[in-house]
N, C-alpha and C positions, 0 to 999 in steps of 0.2 A: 428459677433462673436457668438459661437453658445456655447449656454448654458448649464453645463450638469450636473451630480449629485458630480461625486468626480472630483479634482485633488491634486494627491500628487507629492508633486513637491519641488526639493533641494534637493534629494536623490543621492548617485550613484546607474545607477540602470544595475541591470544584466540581456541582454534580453532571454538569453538562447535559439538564434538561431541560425544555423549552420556555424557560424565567432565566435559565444561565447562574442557578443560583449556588450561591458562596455561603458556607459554613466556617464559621470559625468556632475553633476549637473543637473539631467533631472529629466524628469516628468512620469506619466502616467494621461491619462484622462479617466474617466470614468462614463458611463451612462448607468442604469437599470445595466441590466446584464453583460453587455458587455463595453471590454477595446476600446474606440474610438482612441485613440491618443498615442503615445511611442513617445519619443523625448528629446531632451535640453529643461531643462524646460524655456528659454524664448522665444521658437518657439512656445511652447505646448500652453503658457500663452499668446500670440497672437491671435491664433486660438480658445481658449476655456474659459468661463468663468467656473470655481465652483463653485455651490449652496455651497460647503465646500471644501476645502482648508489644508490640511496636509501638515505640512511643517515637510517635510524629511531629513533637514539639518544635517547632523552627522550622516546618515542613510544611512542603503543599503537597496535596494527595489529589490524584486527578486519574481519569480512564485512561488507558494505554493509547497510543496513538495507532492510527491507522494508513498504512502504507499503500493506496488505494494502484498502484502501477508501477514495479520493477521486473528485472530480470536477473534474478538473483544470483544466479552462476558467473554472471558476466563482472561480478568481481575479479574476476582473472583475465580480465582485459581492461580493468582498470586504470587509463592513460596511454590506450593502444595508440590513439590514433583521435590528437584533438584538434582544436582549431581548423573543422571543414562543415560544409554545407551538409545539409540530410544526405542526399543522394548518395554524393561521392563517398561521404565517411560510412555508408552502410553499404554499396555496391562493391564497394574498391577497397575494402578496409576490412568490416566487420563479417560479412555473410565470408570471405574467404577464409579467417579466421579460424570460423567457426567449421567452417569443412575442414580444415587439417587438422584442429586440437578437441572439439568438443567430444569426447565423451563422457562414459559413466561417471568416469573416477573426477573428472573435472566439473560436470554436472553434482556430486555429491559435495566436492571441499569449496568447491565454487561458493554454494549456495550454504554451508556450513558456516562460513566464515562470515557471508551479506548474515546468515541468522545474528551472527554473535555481534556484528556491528550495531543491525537494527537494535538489538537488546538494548544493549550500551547507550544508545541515546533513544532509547523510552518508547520504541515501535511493540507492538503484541498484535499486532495483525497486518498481517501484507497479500497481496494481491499480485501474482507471479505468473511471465510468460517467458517460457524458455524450453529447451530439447533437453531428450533423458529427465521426464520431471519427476517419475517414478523415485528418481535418486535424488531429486531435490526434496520430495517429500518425505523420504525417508531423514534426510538432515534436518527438517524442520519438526519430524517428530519427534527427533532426538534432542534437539533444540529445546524442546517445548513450548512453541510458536504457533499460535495460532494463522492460518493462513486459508488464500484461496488460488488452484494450483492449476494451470492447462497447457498442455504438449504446444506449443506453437503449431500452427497447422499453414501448410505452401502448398500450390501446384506443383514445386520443386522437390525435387530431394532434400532431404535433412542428413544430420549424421546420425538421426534414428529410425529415418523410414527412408522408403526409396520411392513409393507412391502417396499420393493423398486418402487413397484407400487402407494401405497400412498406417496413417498418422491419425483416421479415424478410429479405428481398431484399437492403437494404443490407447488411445480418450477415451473409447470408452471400457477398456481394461483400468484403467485410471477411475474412472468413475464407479466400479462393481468393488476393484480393491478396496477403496477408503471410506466406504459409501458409510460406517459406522467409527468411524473413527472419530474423537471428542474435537482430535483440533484441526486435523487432514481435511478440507474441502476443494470438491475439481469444479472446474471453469469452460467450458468448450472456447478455444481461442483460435479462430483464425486468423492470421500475421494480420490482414489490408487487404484492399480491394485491390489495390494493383498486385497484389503479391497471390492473389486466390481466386479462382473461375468463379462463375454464378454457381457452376455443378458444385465444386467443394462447399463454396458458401452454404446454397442450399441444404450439403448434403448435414454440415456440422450445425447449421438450424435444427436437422430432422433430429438428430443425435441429442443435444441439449433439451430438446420438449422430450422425448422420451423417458428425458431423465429429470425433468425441472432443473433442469442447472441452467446457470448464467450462463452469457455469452459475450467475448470483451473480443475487441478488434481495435486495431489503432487507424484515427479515423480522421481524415483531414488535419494534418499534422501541419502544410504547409501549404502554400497559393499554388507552384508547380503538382503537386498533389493533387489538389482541387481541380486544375485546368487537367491535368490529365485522366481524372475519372469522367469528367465530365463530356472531355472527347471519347472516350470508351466507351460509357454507355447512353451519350445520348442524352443524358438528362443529368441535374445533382445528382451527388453520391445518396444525399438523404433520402431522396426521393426516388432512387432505385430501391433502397436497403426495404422503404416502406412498401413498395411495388412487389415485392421477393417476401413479405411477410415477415420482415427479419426483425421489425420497431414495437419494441415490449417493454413491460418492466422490470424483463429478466436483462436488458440489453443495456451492456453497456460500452462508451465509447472512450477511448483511450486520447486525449491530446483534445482533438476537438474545436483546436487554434482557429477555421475558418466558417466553424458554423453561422449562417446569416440569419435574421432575423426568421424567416421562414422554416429554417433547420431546426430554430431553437423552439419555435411554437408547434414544429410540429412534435419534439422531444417532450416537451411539457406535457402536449397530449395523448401523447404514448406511453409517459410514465418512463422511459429513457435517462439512464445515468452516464453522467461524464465525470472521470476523471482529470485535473488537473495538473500539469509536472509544470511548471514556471521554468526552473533551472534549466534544464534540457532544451525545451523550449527557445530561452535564451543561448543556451550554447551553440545551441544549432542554428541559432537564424532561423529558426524558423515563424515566428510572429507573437502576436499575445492574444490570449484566447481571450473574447469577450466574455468572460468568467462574471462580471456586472451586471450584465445581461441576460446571460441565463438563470439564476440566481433572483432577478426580477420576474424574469417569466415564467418561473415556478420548478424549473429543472435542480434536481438533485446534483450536485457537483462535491466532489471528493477532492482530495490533495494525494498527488506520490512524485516519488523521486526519479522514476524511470532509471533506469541501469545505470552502473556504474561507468561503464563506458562512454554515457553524454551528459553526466549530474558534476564530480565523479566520486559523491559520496553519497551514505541514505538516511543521511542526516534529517528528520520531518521540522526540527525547530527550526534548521536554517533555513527549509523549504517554506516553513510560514513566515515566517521575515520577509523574502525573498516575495512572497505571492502577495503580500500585504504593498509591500514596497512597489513593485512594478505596476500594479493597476492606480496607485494614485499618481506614479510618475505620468505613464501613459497617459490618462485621464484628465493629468494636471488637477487632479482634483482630490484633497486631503482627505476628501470623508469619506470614499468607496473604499472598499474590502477594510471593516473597521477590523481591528484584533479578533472581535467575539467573533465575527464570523469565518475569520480562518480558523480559528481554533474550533471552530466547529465541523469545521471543513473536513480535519485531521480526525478528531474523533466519532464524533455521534454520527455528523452526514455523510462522513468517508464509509463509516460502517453500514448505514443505508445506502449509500452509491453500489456497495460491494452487495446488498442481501443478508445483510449479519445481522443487522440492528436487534435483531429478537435476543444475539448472543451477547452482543459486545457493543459498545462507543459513547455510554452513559453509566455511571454508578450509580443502580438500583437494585431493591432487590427483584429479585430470580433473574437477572441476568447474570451472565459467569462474570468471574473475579480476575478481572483482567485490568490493574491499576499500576499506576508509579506514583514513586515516592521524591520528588526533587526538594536537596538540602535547601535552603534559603542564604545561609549563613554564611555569604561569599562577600566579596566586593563588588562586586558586576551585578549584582542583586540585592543592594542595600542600597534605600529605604525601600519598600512593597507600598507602592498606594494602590493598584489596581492588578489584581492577577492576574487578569484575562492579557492587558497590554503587556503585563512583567514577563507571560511566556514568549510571547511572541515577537518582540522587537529586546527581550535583552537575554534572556534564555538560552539555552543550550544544549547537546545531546548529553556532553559533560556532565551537564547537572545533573540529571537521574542518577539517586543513588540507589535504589531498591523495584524491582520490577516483578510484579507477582502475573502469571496469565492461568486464567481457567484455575484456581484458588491455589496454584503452585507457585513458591518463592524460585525464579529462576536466575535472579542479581539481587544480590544483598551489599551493600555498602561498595557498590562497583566491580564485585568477584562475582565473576560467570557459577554461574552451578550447576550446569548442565554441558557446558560446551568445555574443553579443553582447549584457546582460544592460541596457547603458543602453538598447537599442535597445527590448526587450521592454518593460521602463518606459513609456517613449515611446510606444507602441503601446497599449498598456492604458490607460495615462491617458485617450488619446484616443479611445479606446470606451468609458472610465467619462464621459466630457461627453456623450456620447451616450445613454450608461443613462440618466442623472440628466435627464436633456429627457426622456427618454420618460417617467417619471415623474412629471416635475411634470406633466407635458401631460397 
């Protein structure tokens, strides 16, 4: 019998492999990093002793969810500035914001505090674009959050570079620094096309293939978007990005609300991932991404919350509700985006949309041990006929009681253990007095 650090076990547990298969009464086993064992838990308990022992009974145990698009610091601008259209609530609102208050210290508690939220409702992997990320990565290693991390890249100034040549520089100091680290991974991210030259584009392509790192940009977000790249360069945005060599299956696209059928065929055959944000989406007016559709044409599609600032929480259960809900509204049609495939959205495909799949977004073994534990034993979730529908239309972030990532217990029975959660409070509070002076001033 071989010995190992966890097993949790008496769970149903959902493996989130390509059958979508349900285990009752099972286990997972786990040692260092990594899930050794999936099973009925008296096969697993055969084969495996636990140094510790989680008894799962009245519980579902499932992969950690995947936060495929935020901006994690912008927790401190959380209800800056709601109820507006894209343009104006980022021209007029947010980019000035972020020139008076963003620094280090705000880039660190900022993104401290989005770690502790994510925790809290059952996120272990996120996908982050924001300034100062050196200090966001540092709060996500201290976190112990798995993530994937990239400097925002403009033609403009930032409040950490003053050229595009220095916000290159930074990425790829970003990318040497974390390049071994178990849960730190960098993203080459240029902001948009309207926000970035062909030169920078091209230049942050060259940057990512040198390094095989992904590349995420936010990409047709809205119709005015659309008509304006289109008048910019002459052609689709798609169909420039594929002109520029930019369409891989290191690429992926943030929002993706206006892709047409030709955008999406040509993504399918590039191997091209999109992420999802519903909420934001909605908040912003800005439309509903034919998510149906791409999903038929073979295209990878992920789920995130996008910032705090246009969500205004990173909540992923409410986001699956919400992306479940909105395409059969839209649609008018009850049987598009069923449960199983948001929730696949969130875990397994959100994890292939991002590049991770090898690490995280299914319980198997030799992928790392990145799962939660949600009680059952509520009102709001009693009686269970079907788990896959029970997370996603009644579920909640609340419900996660226990959240292990990379084979580390980081929330056990809803106590942080890693984060000091009043402390980030505290800290945020006292850089939102700060925002709100630079504003009225």
């Amino acid at each position: 019998m071989r010995e190992v650090d966890f097993i949790i076990s008496g769970g149903i547990v959902l493996v989130m492999d390509e059958n979508n298969t349900v285990i009752s009464d099972g286990a997972v086993a786990i040692d260092g990093s990594d899930i050794v064992a999936v099973g009925r838990a008296e096969s697993v308990a055969l084969a495996f002793k636990g140094r510790r022992v989680i008894d799962a009974r009245g519980s579902l145990v499932m992969p950690g969810l995947v936060n495929g698009h935020t901006h994690a610091a912008m927790t401190c601008f959380r209800g800056i500035a709601d109820d507006l259209t894209l343009m104006d609530w980022l021209n007029n609102f947010i980019f000035p914001a972020e020139a008076k208050n963003v620094d280090p210290e705000l880039a660190y508690w900022g993104a401290l505090l989005a770690c502790a939220e994510m925790i809290k409702s059952g996120t272990t992997t996120f996908c982050d674009m924001y300034i100062f990320e050196d200090d966001a990565a540092q709060a996500a290693h201290q976190a112990g959050i798995r993530c994937l991390l990239g400097e925002v890249l403009f033609d403009f100034p930032s409040p950490s570079f003053k050229t595009p040549a220095e916000g290159l520089a930074y990425t790829e100091r970003l990318l040497k620094k974390w390049a071994d680290d178990p849960l730190v991974n960098i993203i080459v991210e240029p902001h948009a096309l309207y926000t970035c030259s062909p030169a920078l584009l091209k230049d942050a392509k060259i940057l990512a293939d040198r390094y095989l790192a992904p590349v995420g940009v936010h990409l047709l977000e809205n119709l005015a978007e659309k008509a304006q790249l289109e008048e910019r360069f002459g052609r689709k945005a798609v169909s420039f990005l594929k002109d520029i060599g930019y369409l891989d299956e290191r690429f992926i696209a943030f929002h993706g609300v206006c892709l047409d059928e030709e955008d999406r065929k040509i993504f399918a055959g590039q191997g091209c991932k999109v992420v999802h944000n519903p909420e934001s989406n909605m908040k912003l007016a800005s439309g509903v991404a034919p998510v149906p559709d791409m999903l038929k044409q073979g295209v990878t599609v992920g789920l995130g919350t996008d910032g705090c600032a246009s969500n205004n929480n990173l909540d992923l259960f409410q986001e699956m509700d919400t992306a479940a809900k909105l395409h059969k509204v839209h649609r008018l049609d009850a049987t598009v985006m069923k449960a199983e495939t948001v929730l696949r959205m969130a875990t397994c495909e959100g994890a292939k949309a991002l590049g991770m799949d090898h690490l995280t977004g299914r319980l198997k073994p030799g992928l790392k041990a990145d799962l939660i534990i949600i009680g059952l034993n509520k009102p709001h979730l009693t009686p269970l006929y079907h788990p896959y529908s029970h997370l996603v239309y009644a579920a909640g972030g609340a419900d996660v009681d226990t959240v292990f990532i990379n084979g580390r217990p980081v929330m056990e029975n809803r106590k942080l253990l890693t984060i000091d959660e009043n402390e980030a409070m505290g800290r945020v509070r006292a850089i939102a007095v700060r925002v709100k002076q630079s504003l009225e001033g």
